[in-house]
N, C-alpha and C positions, 0 to 999 in steps of 0.2 A: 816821545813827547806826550804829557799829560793833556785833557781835557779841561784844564780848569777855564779859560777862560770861552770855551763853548757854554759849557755848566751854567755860565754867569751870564750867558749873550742874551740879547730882549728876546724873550720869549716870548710865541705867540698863542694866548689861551681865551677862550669869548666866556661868552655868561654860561652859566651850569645851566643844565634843562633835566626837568624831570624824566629820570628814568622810569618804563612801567612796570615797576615791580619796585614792593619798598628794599631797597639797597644805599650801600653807603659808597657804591664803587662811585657814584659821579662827586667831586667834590666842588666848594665855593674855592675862588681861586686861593684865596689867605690860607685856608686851611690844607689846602693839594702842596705849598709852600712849606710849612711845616712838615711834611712827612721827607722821612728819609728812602729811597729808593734804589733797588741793585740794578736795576734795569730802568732808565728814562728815556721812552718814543718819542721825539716830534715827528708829532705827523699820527693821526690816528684815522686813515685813508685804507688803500686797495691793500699793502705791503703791513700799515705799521699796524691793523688791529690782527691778522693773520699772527707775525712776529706777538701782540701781545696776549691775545689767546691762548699761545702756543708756549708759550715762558711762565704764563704765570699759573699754567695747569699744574693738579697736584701729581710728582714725582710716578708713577708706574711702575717702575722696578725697585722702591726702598719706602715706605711708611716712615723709616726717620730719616729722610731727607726734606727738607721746609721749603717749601715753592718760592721763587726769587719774588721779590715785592716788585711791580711793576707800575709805571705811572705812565700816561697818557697824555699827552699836548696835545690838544685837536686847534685850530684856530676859526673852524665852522661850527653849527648848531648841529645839534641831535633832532633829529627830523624825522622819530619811526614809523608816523603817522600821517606823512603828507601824502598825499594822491598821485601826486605829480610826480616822486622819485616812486613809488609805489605801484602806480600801476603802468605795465608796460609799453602799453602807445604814444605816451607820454614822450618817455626816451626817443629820441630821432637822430639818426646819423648823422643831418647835415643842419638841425635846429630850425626846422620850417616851422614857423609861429603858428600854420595851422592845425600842426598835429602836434609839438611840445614845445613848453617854454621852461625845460629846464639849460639849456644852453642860451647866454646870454642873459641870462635874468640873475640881475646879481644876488639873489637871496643864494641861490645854489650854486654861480659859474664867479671863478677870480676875475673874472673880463681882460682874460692877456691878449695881447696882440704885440705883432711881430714887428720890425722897423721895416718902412718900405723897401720891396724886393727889387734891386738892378733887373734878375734875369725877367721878372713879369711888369717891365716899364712901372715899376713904383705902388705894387698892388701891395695891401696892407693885409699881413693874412691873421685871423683871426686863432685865439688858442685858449680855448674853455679848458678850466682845469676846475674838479668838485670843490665846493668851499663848505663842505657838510661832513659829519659824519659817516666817513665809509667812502670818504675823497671820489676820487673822478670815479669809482663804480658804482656811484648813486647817479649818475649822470648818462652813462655812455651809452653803447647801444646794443649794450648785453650780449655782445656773441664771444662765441667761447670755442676758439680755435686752438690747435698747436700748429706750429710752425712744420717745415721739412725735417726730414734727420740730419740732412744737411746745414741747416739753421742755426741748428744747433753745437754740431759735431765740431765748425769750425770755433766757437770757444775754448772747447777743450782741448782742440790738438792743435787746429794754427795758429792758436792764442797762448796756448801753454798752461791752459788753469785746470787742463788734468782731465783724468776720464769721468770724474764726477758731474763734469758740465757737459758734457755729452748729450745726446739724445736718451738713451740708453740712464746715462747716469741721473737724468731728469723725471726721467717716466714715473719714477712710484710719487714723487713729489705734484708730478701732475696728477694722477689717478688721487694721492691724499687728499688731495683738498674736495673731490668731485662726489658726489651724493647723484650718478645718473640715473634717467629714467628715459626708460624705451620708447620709442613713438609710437602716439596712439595711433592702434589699426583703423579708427574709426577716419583718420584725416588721409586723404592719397599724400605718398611720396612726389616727389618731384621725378625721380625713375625708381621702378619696383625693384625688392631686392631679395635677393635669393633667401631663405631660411638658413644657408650659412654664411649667407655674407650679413644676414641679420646679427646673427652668436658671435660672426668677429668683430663687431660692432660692437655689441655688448661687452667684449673680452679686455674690448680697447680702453675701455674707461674705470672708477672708480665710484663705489656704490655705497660707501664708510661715511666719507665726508661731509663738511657743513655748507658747501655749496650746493645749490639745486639745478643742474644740469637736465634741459631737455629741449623739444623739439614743440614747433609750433603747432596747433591743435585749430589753426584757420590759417586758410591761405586765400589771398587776393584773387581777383581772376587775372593777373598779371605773372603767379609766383612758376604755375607750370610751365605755360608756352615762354614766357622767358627765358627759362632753364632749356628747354626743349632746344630753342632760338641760339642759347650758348653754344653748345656739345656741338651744333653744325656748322655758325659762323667760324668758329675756332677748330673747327677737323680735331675735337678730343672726344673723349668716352666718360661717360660719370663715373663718379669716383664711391666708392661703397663703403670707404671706411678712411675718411679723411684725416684720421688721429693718427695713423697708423705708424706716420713718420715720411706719408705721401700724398701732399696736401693740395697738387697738381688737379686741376680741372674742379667741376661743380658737384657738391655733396650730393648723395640721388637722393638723401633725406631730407635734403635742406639743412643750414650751418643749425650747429647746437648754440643755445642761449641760456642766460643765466634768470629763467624763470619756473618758481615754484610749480608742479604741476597740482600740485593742493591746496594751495590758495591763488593762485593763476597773479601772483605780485614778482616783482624783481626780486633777486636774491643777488645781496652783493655784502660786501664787508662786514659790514654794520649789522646787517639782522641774522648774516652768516658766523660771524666769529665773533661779535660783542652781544649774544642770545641771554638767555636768563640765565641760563647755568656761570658764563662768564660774568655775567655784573652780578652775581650773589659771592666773589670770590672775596675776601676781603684783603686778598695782598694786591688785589687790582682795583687801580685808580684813574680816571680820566677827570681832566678839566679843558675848562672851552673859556677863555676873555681874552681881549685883547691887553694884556697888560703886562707888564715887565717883573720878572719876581725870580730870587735865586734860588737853583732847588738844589737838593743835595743827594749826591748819584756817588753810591760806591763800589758801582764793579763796571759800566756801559753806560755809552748813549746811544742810541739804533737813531741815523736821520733816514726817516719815510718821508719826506714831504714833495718828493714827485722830483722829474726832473727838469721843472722850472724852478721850485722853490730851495732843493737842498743847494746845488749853490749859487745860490742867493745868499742862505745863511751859513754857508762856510764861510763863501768872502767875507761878508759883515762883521765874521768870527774873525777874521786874520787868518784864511789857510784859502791861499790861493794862489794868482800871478804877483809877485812884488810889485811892480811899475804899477800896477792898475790900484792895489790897497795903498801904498802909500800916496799914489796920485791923490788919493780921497783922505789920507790922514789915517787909515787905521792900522795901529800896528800889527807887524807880521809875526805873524806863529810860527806857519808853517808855508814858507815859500813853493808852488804847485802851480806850474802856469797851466797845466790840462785841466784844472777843474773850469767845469761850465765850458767848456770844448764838445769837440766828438758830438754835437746836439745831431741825432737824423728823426725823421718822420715819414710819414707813408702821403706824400700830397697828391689830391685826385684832382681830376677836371671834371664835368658833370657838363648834363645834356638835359634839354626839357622836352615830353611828346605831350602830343594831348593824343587821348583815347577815343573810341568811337564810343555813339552812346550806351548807356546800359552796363558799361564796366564794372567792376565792382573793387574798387580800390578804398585808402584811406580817405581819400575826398569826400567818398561817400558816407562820411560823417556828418557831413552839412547838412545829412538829409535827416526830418527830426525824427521819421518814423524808424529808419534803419538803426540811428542813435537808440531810439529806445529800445526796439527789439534786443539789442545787443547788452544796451545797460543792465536788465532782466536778466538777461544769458551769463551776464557775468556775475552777477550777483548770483546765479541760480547754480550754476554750473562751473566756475573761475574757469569758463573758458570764452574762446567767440575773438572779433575784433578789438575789444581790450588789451589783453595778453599775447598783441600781435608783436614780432621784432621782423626783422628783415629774413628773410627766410635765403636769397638767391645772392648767395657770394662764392664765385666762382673765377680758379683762377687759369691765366693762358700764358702759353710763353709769347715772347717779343715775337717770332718769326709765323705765330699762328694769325697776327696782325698787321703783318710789314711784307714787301714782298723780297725777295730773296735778293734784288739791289739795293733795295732800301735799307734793307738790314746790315748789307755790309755796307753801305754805305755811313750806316751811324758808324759800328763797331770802327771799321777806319777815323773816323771824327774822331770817336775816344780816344783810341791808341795815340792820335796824336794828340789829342788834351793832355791826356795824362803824360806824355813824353813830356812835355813843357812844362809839368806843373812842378813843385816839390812838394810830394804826398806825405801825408803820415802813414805810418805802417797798419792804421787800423783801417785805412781808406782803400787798403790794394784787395785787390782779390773777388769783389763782388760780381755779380751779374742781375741786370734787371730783368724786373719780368711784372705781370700788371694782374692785380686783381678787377673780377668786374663786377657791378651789383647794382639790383633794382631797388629803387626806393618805390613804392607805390601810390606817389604821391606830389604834388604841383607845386608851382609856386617859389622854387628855390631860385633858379634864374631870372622868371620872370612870372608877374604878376596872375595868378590864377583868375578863372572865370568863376561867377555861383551856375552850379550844377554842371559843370564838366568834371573830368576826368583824366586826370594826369599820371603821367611816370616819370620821373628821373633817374638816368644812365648815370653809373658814376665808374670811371676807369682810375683804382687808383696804383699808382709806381710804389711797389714793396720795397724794391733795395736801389734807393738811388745813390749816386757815387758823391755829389756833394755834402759837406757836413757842415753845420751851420754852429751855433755859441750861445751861450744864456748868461752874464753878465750884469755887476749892479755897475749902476754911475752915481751914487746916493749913498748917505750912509741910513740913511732915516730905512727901517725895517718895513715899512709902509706905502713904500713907493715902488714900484713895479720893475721887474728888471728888464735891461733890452734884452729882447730874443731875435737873433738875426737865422732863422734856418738856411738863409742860403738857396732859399729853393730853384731851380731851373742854374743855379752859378754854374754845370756845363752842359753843352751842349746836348749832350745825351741824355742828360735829364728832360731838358726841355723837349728832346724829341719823343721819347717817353709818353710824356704827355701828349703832346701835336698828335701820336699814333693812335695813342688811346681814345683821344675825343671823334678820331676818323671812325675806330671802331666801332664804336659806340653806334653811329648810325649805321654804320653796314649791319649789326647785331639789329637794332630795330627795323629794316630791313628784310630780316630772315624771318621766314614762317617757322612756328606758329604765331610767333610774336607778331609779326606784319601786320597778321587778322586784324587785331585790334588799336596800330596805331593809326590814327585818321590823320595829324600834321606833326612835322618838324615845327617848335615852337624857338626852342635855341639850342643848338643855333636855326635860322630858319633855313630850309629847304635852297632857297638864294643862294647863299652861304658858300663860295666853293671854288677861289682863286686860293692859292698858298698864302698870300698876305691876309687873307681877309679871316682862314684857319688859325694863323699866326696868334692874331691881335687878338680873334675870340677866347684861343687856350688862355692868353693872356690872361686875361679876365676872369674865369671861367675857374681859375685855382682857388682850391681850398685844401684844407687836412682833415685827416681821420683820427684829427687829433690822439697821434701818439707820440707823442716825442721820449724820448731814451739817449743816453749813452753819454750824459754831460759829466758821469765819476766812473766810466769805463771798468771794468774788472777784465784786468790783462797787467801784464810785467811792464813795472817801469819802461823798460826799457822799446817797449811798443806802447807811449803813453796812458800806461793805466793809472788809476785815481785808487784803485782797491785792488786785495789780493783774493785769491778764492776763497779765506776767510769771510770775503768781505769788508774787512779794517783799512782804514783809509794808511798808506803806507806813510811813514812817519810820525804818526800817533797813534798812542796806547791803548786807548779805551775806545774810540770811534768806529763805528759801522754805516755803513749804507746797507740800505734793502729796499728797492723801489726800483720802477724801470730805471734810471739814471745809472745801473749800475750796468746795464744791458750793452755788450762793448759794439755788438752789431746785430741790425735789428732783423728781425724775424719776419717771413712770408706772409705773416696774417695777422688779424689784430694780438694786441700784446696782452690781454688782459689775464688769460689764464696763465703765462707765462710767468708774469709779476706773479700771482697764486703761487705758482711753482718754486720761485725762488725763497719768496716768505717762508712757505712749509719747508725747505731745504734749510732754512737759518734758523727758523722754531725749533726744525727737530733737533740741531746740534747746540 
């Protein structure tokens, strides 16, 4: 089945912004309308500018072969010069207003939110998705993990999509996109590391690439003794080379990030794969309005638009669940009741301390002298407090947190959950386990103080067994779709959490960390009947805003939406490339992974 009436669907394009350098690659929308294109993006994000750099490059093996003409749907601004996606303190994990306001600030965030959650008494969970140039990786919070080998391994073999989806089959695809740089000597590691566990470090990554891959160049007084604090609460050992395909326990470098180590700025899609070499191309084109217009696409359409948006506008296109599109009046294309299924995410609980005095975390911005010392530093040097990211993400299994009745005591719940439920086949097979991470900084739970000194604990659930749906009830392109994740829907999810947030203060608890925290803020110290645990986890949920896996890539016949082509099964010319294709998600943030995929679909 052809594409035509995708081709023809409302398009969503904003106003052109000037590119810095004179090029023709951005166009007015009238005139992006008129060209004709072998290849047309929606979605010029984490996935679709990787996909468009990478298609519309000139040929490498033939001089008479003519690079495909490529066009660009963005429905965000081009933004190369804001501060705010630009410089890295900015970016924050959980959008605390006192350290960045590009989460929630609708210049840069779509402001999704989820329908009230059953399993967390009706808490409404919040889902920033990038509305700019270079989608959610102008927003996020720039770390740049791989998953296990196992993460991965089961796509290609218990899923069926082949040895190319592999750990193995993935690795050059990760290392392509990476441009690494070593950590400065000048900054301590979080644990020292041997001179050859340095070189398999270096071994592990890729030094070609247009992303800039590196390691933090300042650390909190929070970022060692917390790590220190990990490896004992949790009885594990640092980890030396976290990429390797064994992403278990806390990096002894601290997690890699997507910041330039030569201009000490973010590095993410857009100043990664849409650079000057790419907008001087002239078979590549981007437009940004919001407006309706028919384009004309004679070999592909790749949809990037994340997986809230792409189905969205498949439904809206006619390729989805029958009962749901015709409920709404729009004719069917392609009847697909999986699409906008399969939604999973990584949702944390979080904790608030305050610090004893004199700490020296992100709060300590408030102070005008430390700000400016720092401002200088960064201007002088692109290093310092600016170009900070989260440095301490370290992961533990369930039984390093629960005690040995405790744990079978969930594992028995699940067994019988799942005995009871009717699962789909992409749902069986997982095991959870919890990442843990310091934010260095107040205020998230609960109202900070001027000149104290905060941390927030965040324990978040990698592989939980619920899977939640992203769905329109509108036909208007403009109106937000429900996203129901589902979160805490069994038991074992929610106890997941309940463990996690225990941890979390027996972790601040443990020296070295203990040194420096002075109070339990939230939950407080009080705090510590099972009901009163309960109600706080309740509240206390958020996400690491990753969501995936709503056009699954797996066989029909274990509800997949795409084949390892990628091509949506039942139509001709369509692709997915964006997490949404991601069938089961991964130990750690997703962001290099999405990288991985793109360059895996560029290159072919």
């Amino acid at each position: 089945m052809a594409l035509s009436r995708i081709i023809s669907l409302s398009i969503f394009v904003a106003y052109s912004i000037a590119v810095p350098s004179s090029t023709q690659t951005t166009l007015s929308a009238p005139e992006f309308a008129e060209r004709e294109f072998d290849v047309l993006i929606l979605g010029g994000g984490t996935a679709g500018l990787v996909v468009a750099n990478r298609l519309s490059a000139p040929s490498t093996t033939s001089k008479n072969v003519s690079p495909l003409r490529v066009g660009i749907i963005e429905a965000g601004q081009y933004l190369p010069e804001d501060p705010l996606i630009n410089v890295p303190t900015a970016g924050n994990l959980l959008g605390n207003a006192n350290v960045g306001t590009l989460i929630g600030n609708p210049t840069y965030d779509w402001l999704f939110e989820s329908v009230p959650q059953p399993g967390l008494d009706g808490l409404v969970i919040q889902y920033p998705r990038g509305k700019v140039l270079g989608g959610s990786s102008a927003i996020n919070s720039m770390v740049w993990q791989r998953g296990s080998r196992s993460d991965y391994d089961v796509w290609g073999t218990s899923l069926g999509n082949g040895e190319e989806w592999t750990f193995e089959g993935l690795l050059p695809f990760f290392t392509r996109s990476e441009n690494w740089t070593a950590p400065s000597t000048s900054t301590p590691a979080l644990f020292q590391l041997s001179p050859a566990q340095k070189q398999a470090l270096a071994e592990a990554h890729g030094t070609r690439g247009p992303m800039q891959i590196t390691y933090n160049n300042f650390l909190t007084d929070l970022d060692v003794p917390a790590a220190h604090a990990l490896v004992c609460a949790a009885g594990i050992a640092p980890n030396a080379n976290p990429d390797d395909g064994t992403d278990l326990s806390m990096p002894a470098q601290g997690v890699a990030r997507t910041v330039d180590a030569h201009t000490g700025l973010r590095s993410y899609s857009a100043s990664a794969y849409f650079d000057a070499e790419a907008r001087a191309r002239v078979n590549l084109h981007l437009v940004t309005n919001a407006v309706t217009y028919t384009v004309a696409v004679k070999k592909e359409v790749v949809m990037a638009t994340g997986s809230i948006k792409t189905p969205q506008i498949l439904e809206l296109s006619g390729v989805g669940n029958r009962t749901l599109l015709e409920s709404l009046g729009i004719p069917v294309v392609l009847d697909m009741p999986e699409i906008g299924e399969n939604l999973q995410d990584h949702p944390v609980t979080l904790s608030d301390f305050r610090l004893k005095a004199g700490a020296v975390t992100l709060d300590s911005l408030a102070n005008g002298t430390f700000t400016s010392h720092h401002q200088a530093h960064f201007k002088t040097n692109k290093a310092g407090v600016f170009t900070y990211s989260v440095a301490d993400i370290g992961t533990i299994t369930l039984q390093s947190m629960t005690t040995p009745s405790e744990f079978k005591a969930m594992r028995a719940s699940l067994d019988k959950e799942l005995a009871e439920r009717s699962l789909t086949p992409l749902q069986k097979g997982e095991e959870g386990w919890v990442e843990i991470v310091v934010v260095p900084s107040g205020g998230v739970l609960s109202p900070p103080q001027a000149g104290e000194s905060y941390m927030t604990g965040v324990a978040i659930q990698q592989h939980a067994f619920g899977q939640g749906s992203v769905h329109i009830n509108s036909t208007n392109i403009h109106d937000p779709p429900v996203i129901d994740p589902r979160i805490a829907d069994l038991r074992w999810d929610f106890d997941i959490l309940y463990y996690g947030a225990k941890f979390l203060r027996k972790w601040a608890q443990t020296k070295p960390l203990a040194d420096l925290v002075d109070e339990m803020i939230a939950p407080p110290a009080s705090l510590k009947g099972d009901d009163e645990w309960v109600k706080f986890v309740k509240s206390s949920v958020r996400t690491t805003n990753h969501p995936l896996g709503t056009t699954a890539m797996a066989p029909r016949s274990l509800g997949g939406v795409v084949d390892p082509r990628l091509k949506i099964y039942g139509l001709t010319n369509v692709r997915v490339v964006d997490a949404s294709v991601i069938p089961l998600t991964t130990g750690v943030a997703i962001q290099s992974t999405v990288y991985a995929i793109a360059e895996k679909f560029g290159l072919e």
